[in-house]
C-alpha positions, 0 to 999 in steps of 0.5 A: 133731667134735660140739663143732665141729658145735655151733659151726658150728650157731648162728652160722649158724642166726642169720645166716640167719634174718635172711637167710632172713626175708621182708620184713615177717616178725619179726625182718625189720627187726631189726638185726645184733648189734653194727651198725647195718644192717637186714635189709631193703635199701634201694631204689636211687638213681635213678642206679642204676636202669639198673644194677638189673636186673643187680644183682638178678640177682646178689643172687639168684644169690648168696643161692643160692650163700649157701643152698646153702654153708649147706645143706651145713654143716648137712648136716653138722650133722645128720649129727653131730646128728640129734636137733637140731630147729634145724638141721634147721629151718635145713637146711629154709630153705636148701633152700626158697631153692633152691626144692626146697619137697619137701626144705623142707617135710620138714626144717622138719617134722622140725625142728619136731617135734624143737623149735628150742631157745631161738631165737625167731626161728628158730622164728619164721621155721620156722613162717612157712617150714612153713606156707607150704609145707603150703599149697602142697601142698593141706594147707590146714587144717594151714597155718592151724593153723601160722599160728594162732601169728602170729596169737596173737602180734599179728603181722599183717605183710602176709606173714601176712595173704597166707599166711592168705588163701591158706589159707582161700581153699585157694589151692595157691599159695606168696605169691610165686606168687599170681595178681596178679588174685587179690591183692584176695580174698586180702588181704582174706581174709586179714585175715578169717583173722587175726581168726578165727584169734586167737579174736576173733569180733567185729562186724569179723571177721564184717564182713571176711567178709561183705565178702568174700562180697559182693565175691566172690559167685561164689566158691566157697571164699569161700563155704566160708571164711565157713562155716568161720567160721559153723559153730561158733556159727552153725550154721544161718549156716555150713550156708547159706554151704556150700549156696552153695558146692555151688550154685557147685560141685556137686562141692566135697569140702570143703563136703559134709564140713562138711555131713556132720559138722555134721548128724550133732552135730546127730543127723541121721544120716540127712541125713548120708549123702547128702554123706558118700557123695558125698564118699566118691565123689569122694574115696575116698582122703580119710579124713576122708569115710569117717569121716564116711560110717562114723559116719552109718551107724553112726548109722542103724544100717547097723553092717557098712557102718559098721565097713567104711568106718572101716575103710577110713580107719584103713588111709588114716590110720593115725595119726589118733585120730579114725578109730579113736575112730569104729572103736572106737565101731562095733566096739562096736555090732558086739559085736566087744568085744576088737576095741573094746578094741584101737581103743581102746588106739589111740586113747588112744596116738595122742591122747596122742601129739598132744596132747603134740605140740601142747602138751606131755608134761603134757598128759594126760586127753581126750575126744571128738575133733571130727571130722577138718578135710576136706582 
């Protein structure tokens, strides 16, 4: 039974990568092995036009129908091989087809954190899938962490540079569902993101931005994405494009964190705690603010309230090495040294393990995290 589980898995997972793959994706236009045909089809004669709509109709429904035949088969394949990432990954795309984007998004992580074998273009294809849908639920700083790949990769198709503006613009939208009058900032946004996200600062990338900001001057998160692009190296450029996203929005969570985290580098715990108290305030379940709220008090010396609230997000974010780097930090200060010693033996296992997720197993050593991205 495994060996015809492992023959159903690979002709199937290459098949419908290229049925799968988005136009203007890698891999969209590659040809099938052995013919001639390419994945992207043609358009309609004009004779045909009259027929158009009812052939459409009938090309999704069976690319449904195709999604759904294949779902079951790596259920099957799953089922047998729980440990394979590429059919967990394949079972994900199947299930994005037919649009349940919970069960998509849930497989392709699982897929993902499995490994997807020697199959470039799966992988390729999985990362587009993963990354779309973590947008599309709000995780937007975790979305362009998986674009960062294309980027990398010199691939700037236009369904990149979309799924890139939409992140940085925190639009909660998949591509095919953005807002048409919104296209043009997410366009460009996007070819910001891009430049931004390959590491190339340079004269066109700040231009891109600066572009967007003065063509959408009255958005906040445009605002918000040249801070993000400021911040690093321009701090004092990055803290002035988020006091212009909380002019527009008083309210932005986002913007008071970066605000928060930025003053407290700098040693300026003090101008740290009103936005991190805000920030706690308007999201109290975001662990990222009671980090940023534990680590100003800490500073300032309010050591309790300090150990309280880092407590508070290691309960929201049990598996993030940054909350329990600050709470190892503040047990110390509170002289509650075995407690240190445990947040700290956290954190070295937690950083250890991300760290190998992102890099691999060999990669050891480690310093201060940066801070948790707000959400």
């Amino acid at each position: 039974m495994r060996r015809r589980s492992r023959r159903i898995a690979w002709p199937a997972a290459a098949v419908l990568a290229f049925m799968l793959a988005p136009p203007g994706m890698p891999g969209a236009r590659a040809q099938a092995q052995g013919g001639g045909v390419a994945a992207t089809p043609r358009s309609p004669a004009p004779a045909a036009a009259n027929a158009a709509p009812r052939s459409a109709f009938d090309a999704v429904a069976r690319r449904a129908e195709r999604a759904r035949e294949a779902g079951e088969a790596f259920d099957r394949v799953v089922a047998a091989q729980p440990g394979n990432g590429a059919a967990h990954a394949m079972k994900g795309l199947c299930e994005f087809q037919l649009r349940r984007y919970d069960r998509a998004l849930a497989e392709l992580e699982r897929g993902r954190a499995l490994g997807l074998g020697a199959s470039a273009q799966v992988a390729s294809v999985a990362a587009y899938h993963d990354a779309i849908l973590l947008n599309r639920t709000g995780q937007y700083e975790r979305a362009f962490e998986a674009l960062r790949e294309f980027a990398l990769q010199g691939v700037e198709s236009p369904n990149v540079v979309e799924a890139f503006g939409l992140s940085l613009l925190r639009l909660p939208y998949l591509p095919s569902e953005a807002p048409v009058d919104k296209r043009e900032r997410i366009v460009l946004a996007g070819r910001a993101g891009v430049m931004m996200a390959n590491g190339r600062r340079s004269a066109a990338a700040r231009a891109t931005f600066e572009e967007l900001a003065r063509r959408f001057p009255d958005v906040a998160d445009v605002h918000y994405a040249f801070g993000t692009y400021l911040v690093s190296e321009e701090p004092d450029a990055g803290l002035v494009e988020f006091q212009r996203v909380l002019g527009l929005q008083p309210d932005h969570v986002p913007a008071l964190l970066q605000i928060a985290f930025e003053q407290i580098k700098r040693g300026n715990a003090q101008e740290a705690l009103a936005p991190a108290a805000k920030a706690v305030t308007l999201s109290p379940d975001l662990f990222a603010a009671h980090n940023a709220l534990g680590r100003a008090l800490l500073d300032v010396g309010q050591v309790d309230r300090a150990v309280e609230e880092l407590e508070r997000g290691t309960k929201l974010a049990p598996d993030s090495p940054d909350m329990y780097f600050a709470l190892a930090r503040a047990y110390q200060r509170a002289g509650r040294s075995a407690d240190a010693e445990r947040a700290r033996a956290t954190f070295v296992a937690l950083d250890r393990a991300a760290r190998a997720a992102r890099t691999g197993a060999q990669a050891l050593g480690g310093k201060e995290p940066p801070p948790p991205p707000p959400q």
